[in-house]
MIDO-284276 format. One record per atom (N, C-alpha, C, O, CB): residue number from 0; x, y, z. Coordinates in steps of 0.02 Angstrom, whole numbers, plus 32768, in hexadecimal, padded with zeros to 4 digits. Each point is the difference from the previous one (the first is absolute). Glycine has a CB too. Layout:
// residues N
NUM;X;Y;Z
...
***
This chain:
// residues 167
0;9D4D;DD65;E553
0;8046;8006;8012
0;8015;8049;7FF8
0;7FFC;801C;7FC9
0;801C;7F6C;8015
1;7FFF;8096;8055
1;8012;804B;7FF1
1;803B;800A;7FE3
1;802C;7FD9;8012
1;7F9A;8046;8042
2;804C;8013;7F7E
2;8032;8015;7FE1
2;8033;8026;8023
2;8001;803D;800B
2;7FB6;7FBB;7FA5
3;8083;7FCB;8065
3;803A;801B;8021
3;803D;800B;7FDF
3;802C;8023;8019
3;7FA5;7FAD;8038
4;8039;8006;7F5E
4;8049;8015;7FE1
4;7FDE;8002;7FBC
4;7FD9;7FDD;7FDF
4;8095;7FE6;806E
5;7FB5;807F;7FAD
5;8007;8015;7FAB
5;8031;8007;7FD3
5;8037;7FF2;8018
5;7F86;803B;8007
6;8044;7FE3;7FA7
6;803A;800B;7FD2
6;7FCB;8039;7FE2
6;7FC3;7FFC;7FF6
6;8096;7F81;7FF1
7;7FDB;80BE;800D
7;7FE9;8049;8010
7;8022;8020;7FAA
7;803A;7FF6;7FED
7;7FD5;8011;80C7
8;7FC6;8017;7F2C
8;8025;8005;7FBB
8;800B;805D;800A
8;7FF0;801C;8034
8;7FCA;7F65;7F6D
9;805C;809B;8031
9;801A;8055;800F
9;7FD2;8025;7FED
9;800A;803A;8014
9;8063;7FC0;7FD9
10;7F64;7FFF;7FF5
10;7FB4;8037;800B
10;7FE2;8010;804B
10;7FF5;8036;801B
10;7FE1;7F93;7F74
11;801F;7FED;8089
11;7FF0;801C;804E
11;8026;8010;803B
11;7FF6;8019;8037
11;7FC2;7FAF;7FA9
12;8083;801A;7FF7
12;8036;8019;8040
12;8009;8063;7FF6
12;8000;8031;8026
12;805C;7F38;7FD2
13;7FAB;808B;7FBA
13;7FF3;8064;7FEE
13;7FE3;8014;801E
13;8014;802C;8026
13;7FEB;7FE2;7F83
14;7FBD;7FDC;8056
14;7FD7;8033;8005
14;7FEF;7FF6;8062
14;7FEC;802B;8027
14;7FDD;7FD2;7F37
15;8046;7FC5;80AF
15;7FF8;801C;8066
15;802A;8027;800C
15;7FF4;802B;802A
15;7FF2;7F76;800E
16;8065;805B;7FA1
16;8025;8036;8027
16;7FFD;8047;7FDF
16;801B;8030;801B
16;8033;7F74;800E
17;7F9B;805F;7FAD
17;7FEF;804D;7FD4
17;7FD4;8009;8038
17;8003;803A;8013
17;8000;7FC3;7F59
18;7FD5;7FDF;80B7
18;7FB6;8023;8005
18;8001;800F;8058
18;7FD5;801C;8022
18;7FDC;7F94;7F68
19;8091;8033;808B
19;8023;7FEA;8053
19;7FC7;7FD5;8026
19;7FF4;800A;803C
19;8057;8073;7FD8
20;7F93;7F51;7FC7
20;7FEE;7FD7;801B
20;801C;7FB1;7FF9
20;7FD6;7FDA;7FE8
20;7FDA;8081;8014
21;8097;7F84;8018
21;8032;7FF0;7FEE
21;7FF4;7FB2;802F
21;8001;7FC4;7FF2
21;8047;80C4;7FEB
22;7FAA;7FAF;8074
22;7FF5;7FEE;802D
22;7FC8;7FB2;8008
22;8006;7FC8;8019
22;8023;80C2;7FF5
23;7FB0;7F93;7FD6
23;7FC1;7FD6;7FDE
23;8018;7FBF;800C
23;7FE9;7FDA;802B
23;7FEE;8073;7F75
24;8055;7FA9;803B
24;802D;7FB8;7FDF
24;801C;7FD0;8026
24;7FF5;7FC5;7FF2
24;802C;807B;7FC3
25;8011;7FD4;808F
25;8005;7FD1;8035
25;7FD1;7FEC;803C
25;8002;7FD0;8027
25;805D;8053;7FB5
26;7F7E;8009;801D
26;7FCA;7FF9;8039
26;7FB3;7FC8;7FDC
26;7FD1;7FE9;8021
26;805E;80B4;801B
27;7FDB;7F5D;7F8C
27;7FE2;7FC5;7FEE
27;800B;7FCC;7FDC
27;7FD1;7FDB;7FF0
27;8000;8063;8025
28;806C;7FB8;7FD8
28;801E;7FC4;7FE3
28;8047;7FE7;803B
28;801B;8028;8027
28;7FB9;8009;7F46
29;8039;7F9B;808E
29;803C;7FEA;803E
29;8041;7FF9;7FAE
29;803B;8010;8004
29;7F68;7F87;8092
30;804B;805B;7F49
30;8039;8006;7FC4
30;7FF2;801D;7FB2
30;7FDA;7FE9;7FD6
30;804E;7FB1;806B
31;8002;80A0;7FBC
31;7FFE;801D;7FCD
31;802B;7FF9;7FC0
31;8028;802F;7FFC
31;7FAE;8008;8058
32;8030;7F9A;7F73
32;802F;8008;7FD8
32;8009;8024;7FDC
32;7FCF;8021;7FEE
32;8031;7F9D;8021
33;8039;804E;7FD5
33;7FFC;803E;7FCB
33;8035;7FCD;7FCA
33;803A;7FF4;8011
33;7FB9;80A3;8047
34;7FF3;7F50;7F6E
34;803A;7FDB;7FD1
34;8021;804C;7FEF
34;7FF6;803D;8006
34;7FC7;7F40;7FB7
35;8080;8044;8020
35;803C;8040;7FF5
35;7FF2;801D;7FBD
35;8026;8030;7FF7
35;8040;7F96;804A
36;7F6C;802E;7F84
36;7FDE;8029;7FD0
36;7FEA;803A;800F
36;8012;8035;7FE6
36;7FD4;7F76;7FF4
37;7FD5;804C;8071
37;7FFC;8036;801F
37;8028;8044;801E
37;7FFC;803D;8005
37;7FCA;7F69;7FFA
38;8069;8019;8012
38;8027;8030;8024
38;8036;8037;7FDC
38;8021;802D;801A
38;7FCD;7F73;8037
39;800F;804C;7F6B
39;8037;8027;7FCF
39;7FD8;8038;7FFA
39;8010;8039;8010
39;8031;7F6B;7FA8
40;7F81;8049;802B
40;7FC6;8038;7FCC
40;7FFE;802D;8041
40;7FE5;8035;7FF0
40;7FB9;7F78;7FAA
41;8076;8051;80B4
41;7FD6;8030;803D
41;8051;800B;7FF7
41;800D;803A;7FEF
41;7F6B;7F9C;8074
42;80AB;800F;7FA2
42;803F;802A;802F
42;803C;8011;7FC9
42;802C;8029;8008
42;7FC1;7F8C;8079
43;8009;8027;7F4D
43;803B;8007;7FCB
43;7FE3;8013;7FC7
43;8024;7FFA;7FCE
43;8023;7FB3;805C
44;7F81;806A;7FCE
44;7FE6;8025;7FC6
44;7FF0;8041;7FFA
44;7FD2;8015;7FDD
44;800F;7F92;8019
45;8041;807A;8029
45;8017;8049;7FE3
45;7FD9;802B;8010
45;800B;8038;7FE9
45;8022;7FA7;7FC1
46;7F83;8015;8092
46;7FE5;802D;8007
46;8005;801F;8053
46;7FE0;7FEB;8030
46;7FE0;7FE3;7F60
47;8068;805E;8070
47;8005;802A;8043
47;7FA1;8007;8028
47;7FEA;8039;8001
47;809C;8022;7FB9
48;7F5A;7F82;8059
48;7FCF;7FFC;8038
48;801E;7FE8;803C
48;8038;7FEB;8010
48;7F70;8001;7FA4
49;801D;801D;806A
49;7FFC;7FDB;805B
49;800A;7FC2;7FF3
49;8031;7FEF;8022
49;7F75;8052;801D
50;8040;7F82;7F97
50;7FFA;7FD0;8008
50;804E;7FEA;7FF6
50;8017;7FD2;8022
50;7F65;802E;7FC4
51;80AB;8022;7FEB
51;803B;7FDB;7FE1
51;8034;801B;8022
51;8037;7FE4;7FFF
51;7FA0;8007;7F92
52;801F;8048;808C
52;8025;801C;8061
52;8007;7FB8;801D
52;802A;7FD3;7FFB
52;7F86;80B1;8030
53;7FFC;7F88;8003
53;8001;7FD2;8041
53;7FEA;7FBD;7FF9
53;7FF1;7FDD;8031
53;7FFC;8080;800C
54;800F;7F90;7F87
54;8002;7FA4;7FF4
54;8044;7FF6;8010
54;8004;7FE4;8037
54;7FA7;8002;7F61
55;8097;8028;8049
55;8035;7FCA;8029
55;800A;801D;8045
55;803D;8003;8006
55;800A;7FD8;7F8F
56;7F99;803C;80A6
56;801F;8010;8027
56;7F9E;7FE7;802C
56;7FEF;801F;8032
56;80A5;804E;7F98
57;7F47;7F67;801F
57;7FC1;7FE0;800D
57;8010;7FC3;8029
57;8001;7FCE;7FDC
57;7FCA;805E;7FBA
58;8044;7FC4;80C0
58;8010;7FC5;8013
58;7FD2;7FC5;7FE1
58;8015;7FCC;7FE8
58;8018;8072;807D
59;7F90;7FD5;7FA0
59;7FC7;7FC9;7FF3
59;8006;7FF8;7FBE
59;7FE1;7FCD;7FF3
59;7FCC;804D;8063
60;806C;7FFE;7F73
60;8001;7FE2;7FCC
60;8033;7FCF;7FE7
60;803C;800E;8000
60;7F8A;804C;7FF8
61;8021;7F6C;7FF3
61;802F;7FC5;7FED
61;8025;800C;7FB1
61;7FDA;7FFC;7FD0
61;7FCF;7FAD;807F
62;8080;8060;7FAA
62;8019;8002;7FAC
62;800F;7FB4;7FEF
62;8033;7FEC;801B
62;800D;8094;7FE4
63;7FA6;7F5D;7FE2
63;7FFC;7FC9;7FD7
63;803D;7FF2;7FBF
63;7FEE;8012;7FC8
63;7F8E;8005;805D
64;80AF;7FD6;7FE0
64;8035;7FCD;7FD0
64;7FCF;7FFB;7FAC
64;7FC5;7FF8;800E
64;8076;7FA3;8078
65;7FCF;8068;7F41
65;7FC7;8009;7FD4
65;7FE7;7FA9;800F
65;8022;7FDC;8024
65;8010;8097;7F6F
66;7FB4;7F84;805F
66;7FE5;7FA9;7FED
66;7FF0;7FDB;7FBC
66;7FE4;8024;7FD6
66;7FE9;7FF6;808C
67;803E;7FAD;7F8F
67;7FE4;7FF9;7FBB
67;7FC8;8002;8006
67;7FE7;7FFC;8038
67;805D;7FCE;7F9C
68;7F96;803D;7FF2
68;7FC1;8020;7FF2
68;7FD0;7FC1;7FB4
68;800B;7FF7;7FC4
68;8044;80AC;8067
69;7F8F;7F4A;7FF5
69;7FE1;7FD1;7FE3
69;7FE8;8022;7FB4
69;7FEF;8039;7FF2
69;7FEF;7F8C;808C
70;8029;8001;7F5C
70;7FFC;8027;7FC4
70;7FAE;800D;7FE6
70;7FEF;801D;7FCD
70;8090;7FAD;8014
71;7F53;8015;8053
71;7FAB;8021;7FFD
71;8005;8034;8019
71;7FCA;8017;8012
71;7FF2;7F94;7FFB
72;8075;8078;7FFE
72;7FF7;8039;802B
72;8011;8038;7FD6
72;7FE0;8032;7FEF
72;8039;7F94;807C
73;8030;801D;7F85
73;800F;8025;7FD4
73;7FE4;8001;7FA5
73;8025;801F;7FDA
73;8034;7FD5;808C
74;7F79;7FF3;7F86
74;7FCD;7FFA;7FD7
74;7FC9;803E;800B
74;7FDE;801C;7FD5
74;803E;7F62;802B
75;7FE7;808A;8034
75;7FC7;8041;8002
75;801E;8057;7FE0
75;7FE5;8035;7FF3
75;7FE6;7F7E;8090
76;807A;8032;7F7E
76;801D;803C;7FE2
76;7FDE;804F;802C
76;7FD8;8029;7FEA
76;8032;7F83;7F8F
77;8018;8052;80C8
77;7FF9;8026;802B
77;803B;8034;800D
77;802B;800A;7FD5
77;7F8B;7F9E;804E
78;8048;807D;8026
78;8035;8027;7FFA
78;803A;7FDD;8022
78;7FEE;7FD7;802A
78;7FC9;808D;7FCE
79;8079;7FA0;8003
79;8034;7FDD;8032
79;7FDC;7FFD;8044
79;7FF4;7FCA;801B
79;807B;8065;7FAA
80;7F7A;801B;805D
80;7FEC;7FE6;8031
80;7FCE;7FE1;801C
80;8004;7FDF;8033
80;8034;8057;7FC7
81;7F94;7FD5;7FE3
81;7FD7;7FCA;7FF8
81;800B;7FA5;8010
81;7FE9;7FD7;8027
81;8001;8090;7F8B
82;8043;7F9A;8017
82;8010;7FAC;7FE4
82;8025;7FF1;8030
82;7FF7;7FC6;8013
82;800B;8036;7F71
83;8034;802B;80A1
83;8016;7FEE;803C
83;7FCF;8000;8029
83;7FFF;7FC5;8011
83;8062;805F;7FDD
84;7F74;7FF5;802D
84;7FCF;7FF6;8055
84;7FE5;7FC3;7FE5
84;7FF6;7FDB;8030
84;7FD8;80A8;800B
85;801C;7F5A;7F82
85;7FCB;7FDF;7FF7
85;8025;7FD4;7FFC
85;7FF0;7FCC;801E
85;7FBD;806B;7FBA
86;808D;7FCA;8005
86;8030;7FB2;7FF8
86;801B;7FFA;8060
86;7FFD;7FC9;801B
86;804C;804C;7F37
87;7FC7;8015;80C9
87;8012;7FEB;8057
87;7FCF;7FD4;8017
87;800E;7FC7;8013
87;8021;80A7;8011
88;7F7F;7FB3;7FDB
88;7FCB;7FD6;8009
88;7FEB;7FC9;8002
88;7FEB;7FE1;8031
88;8012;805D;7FB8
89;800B;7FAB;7FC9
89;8011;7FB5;7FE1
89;803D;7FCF;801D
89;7FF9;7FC4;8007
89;7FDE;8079;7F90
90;8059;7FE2;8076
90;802E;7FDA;8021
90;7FFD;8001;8043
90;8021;7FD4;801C
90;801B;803B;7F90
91;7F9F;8020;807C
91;7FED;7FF3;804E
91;7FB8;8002;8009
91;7FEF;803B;7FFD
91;8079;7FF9;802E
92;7F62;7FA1;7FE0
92;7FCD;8004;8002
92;7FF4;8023;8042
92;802D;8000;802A
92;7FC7;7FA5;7F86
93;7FD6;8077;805B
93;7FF0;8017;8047
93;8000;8043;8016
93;7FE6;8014;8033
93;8043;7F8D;7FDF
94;8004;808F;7FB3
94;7FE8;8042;8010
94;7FD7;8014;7FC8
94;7FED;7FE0;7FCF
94;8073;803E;8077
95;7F96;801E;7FCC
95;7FD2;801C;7FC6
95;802C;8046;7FDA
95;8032;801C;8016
95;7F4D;7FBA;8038
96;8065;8035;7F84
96;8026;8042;7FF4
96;7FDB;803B;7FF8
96;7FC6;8002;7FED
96;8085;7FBF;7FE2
97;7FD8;8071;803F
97;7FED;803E;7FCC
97;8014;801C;7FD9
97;803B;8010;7FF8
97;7FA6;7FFD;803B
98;7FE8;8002;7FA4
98;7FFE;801D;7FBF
98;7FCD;802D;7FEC
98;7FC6;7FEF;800D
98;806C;7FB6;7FDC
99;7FD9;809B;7FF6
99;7FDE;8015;7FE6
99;7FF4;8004;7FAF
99;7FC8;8010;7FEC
99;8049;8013;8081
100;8016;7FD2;7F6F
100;8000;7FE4;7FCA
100;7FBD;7FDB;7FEF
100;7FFF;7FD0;8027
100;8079;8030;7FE9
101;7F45;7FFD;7FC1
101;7FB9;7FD3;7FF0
101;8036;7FD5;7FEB
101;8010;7FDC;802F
101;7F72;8069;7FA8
102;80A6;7FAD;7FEF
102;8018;7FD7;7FC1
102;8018;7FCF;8032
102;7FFA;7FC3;7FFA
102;802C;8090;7F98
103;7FFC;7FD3;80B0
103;8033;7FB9;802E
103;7FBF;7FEF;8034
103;8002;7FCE;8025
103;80A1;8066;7FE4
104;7F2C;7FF4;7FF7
104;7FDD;7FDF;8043
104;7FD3;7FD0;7FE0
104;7FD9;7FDE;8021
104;8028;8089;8035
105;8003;7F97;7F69
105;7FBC;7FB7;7FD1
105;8050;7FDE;7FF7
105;7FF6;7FEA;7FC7
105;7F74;8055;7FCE
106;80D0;7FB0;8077
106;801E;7FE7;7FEA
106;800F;7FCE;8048
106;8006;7FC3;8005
106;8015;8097;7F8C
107;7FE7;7FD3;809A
107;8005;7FE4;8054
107;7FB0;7FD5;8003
107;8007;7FC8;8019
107;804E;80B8;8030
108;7F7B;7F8B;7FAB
108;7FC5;7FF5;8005
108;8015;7FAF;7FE3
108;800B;7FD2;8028
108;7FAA;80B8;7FCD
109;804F;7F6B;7FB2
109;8000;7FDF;7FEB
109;8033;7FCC;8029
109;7FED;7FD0;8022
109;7FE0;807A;7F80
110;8058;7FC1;8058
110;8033;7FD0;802B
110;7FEC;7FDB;804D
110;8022;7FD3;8019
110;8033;8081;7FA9
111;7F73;7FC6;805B
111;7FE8;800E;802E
111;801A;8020;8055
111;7FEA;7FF3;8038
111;7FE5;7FBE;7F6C
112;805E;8073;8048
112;801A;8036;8033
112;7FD6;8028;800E
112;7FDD;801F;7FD8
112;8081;7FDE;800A
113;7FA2;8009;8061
113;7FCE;8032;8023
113;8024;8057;7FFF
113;8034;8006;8020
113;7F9C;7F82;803E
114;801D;80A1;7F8A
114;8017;8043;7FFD
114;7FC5;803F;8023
114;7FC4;8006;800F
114;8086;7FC6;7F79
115;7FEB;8054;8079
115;7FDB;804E;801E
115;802F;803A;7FDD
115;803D;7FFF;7FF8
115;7F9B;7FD3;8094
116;7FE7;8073;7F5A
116;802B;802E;7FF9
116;800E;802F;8032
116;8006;7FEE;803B
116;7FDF;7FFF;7F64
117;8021;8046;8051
117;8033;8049;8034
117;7FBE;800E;8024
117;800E;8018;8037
117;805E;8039;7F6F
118;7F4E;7FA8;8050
118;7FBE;8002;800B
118;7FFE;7FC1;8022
118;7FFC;800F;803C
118;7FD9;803A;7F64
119;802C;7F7E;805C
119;8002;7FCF;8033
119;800D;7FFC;8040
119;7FE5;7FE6;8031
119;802A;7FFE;7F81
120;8039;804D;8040
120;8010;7FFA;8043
120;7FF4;801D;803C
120;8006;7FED;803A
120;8032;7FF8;7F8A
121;7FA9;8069;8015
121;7FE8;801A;8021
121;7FC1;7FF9;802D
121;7FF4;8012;803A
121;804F;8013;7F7E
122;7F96;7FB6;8011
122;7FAF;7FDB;8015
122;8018;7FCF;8040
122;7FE0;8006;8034
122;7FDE;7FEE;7F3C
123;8082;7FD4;808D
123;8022;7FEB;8043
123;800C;8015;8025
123;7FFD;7FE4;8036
123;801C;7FF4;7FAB
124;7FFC;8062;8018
124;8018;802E;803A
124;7FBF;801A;802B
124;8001;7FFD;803E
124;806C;802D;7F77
125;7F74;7FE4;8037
125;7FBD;801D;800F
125;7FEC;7FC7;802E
125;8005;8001;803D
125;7FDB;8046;7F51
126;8000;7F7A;8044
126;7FEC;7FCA;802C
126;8028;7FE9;8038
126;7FE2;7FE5;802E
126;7FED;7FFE;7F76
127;8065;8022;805E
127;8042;7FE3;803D
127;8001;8049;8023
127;8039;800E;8010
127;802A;7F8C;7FA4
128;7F80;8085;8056
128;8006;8052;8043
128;803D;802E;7FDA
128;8008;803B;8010
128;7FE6;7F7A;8086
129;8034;8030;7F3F
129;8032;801A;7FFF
129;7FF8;8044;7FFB
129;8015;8026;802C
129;8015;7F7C;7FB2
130;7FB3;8076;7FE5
130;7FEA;8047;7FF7
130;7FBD;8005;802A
130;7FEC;7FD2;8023
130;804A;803D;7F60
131;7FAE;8026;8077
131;7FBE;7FFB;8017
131;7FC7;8027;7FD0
131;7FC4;7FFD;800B
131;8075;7FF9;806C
132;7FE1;8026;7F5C
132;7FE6;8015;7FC5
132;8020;7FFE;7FAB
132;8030;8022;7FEE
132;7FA5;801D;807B
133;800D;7F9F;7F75
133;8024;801E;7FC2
133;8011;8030;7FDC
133;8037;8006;7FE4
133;7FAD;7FBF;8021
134;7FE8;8068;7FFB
134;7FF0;803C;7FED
134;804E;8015;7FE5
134;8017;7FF8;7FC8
134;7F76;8020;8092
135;809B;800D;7FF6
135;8026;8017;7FFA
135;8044;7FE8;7FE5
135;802B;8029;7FF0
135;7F8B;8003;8053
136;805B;7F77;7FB4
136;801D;7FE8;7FDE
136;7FEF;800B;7FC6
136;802D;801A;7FDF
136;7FE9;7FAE;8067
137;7FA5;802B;7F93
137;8000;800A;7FB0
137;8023;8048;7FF3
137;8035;8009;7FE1
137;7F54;7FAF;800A
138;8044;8081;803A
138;802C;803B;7FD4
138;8059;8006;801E
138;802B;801E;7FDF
138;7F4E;8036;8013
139;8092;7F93;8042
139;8055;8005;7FEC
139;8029;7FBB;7FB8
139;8034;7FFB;7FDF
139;7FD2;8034;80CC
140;7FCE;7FB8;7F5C
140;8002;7FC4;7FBA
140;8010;8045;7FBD
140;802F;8016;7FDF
140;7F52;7F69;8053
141;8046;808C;7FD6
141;7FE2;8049;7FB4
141;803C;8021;8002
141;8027;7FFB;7FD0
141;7F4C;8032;8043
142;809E;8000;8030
142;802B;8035;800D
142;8046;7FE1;7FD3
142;802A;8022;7FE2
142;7F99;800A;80A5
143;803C;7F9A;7F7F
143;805D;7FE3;7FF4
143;7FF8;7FE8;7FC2
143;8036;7FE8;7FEE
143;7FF9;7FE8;8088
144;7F9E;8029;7F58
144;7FF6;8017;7FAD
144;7FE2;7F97;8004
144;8022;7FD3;7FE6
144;806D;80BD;7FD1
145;7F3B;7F65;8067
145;7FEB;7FC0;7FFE
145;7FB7;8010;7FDB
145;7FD2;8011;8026
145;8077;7FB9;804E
146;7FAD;8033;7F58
146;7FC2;8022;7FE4
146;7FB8;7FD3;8001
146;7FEA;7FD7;7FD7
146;8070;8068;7FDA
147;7F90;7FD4;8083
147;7FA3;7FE3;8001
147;7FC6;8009;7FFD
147;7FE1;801E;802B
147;8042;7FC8;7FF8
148;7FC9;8008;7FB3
148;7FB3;7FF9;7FDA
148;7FD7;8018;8048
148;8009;7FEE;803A
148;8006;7F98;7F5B
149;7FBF;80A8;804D
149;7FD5;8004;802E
149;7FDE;7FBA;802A
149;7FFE;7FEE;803B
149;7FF7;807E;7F7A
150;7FE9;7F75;7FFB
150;7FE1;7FBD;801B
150;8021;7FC1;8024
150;7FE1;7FD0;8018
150;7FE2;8052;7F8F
151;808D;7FEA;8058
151;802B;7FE1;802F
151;7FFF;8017;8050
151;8003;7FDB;8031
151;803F;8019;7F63
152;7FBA;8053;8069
152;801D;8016;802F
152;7FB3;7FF4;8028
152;800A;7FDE;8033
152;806C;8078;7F9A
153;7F54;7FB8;802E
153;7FC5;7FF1;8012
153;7FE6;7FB1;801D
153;7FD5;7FF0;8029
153;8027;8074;7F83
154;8035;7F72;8027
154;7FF0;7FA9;7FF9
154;801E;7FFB;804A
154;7FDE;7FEB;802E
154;8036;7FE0;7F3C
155;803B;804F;80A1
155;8025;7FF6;802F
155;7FD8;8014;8043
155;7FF7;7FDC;8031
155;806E;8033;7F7F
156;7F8A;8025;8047
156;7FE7;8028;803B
156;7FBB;7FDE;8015
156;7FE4;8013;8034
156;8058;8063;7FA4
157;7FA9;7F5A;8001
157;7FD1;7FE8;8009
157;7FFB;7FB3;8022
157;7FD8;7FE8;8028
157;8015;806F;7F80
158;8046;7F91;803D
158;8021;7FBD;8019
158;801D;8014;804D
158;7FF2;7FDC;8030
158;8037;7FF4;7F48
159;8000;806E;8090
159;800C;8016;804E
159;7FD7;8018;8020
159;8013;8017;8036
159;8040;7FFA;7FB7
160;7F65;7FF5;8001
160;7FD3;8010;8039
160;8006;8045;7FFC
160;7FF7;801F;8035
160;8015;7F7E;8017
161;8003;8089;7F78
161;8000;8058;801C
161;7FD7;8001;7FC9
161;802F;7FF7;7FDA
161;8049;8046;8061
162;7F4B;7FC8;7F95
162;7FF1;8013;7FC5
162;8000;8043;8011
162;8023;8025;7FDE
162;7FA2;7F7B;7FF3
163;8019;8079;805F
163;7FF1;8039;8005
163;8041;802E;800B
163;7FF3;8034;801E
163;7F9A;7FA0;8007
164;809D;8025;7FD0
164;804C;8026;7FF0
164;800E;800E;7FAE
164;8007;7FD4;7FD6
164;802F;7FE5;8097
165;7FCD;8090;7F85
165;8016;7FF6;7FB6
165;8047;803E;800F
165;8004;8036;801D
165;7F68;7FA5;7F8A
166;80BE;7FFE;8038
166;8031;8016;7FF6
166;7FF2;8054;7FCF
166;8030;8023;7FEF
166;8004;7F4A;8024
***
């Protein structure tokens, strides 16, 4: 089943639009949520970037009403935004989320929510034509302060069919 709706937490929304690969995002999901946890920490938390600019002025992004939040969820003692994408999840089966957060993606795991990180999507993008190389997405990833391991950045490039690309 391909991955058409997500609930989108503020690391990867940061870092596509730090990195102006933003674009990425409607061209492979048909619904994007953003809960309203998210949406405080990007637009009402005090940090003058791109992302906390042009998120409220983002047609494709959905801002989400908060939701109650199951209290297994909230047991993992996560970040707000976190516990919001993962508690939306639980209460709507059928999308997946992202996250880059390990602590929320074994927590999505456990619950059994399907997740992807800021690297996921890109690896999608790749496979769906969207991009046609990663390469030049990872280092605008790097450029916008997304910090990756060599042996990541190598894993990726290897999973997209470029090994022979080193950043």
């Amino acid at each position: 089943m391909p991955v058409s709706r997500v609930i989108i937490n503020s690391s990867p929304l940061i870092t596509l639009f730090g990195s102006n690969q933003q674009e990425i995002l409607p061209k492979l999901f048909d619904e994007i949520i953003v809960p309203e946890a998210v949406w405080q920490e990007i637009v009402e938390g005090g940090h003058q970037d791109s992302a906390s600019v042009a998120v409220p002025k983002t047609h494709w992004l959905l801002r989400n009403s908060q939701e109650p939040i199951s209290p297994l969820v909230m047991s993992w003692d996560l970040g707000k935004g976190e516990t919001a994408v993962i508690g939306y999840a639980t209460l709507y089966p059928g999308y997946h989320v992202i996250l880059d957060d390990a602590a929320a993606r074994r927590c999505a795991k456990a619950l059994g929510i399907k997740s992807l990180g800021t690297l996921g999507v890109v690896l999608l993008a790749k496979q769906r034509g969207i991009i046609s190389s990663v390469k030049p997405v990872l280092t605008a990833l790097q450029d916008a302060g997304l910090w990756l391991g060599q042996d990541i950045i190598s894993m990726v490039l290897q999973q997209a069919g470029e090994q022979d690309k080193i950043l």
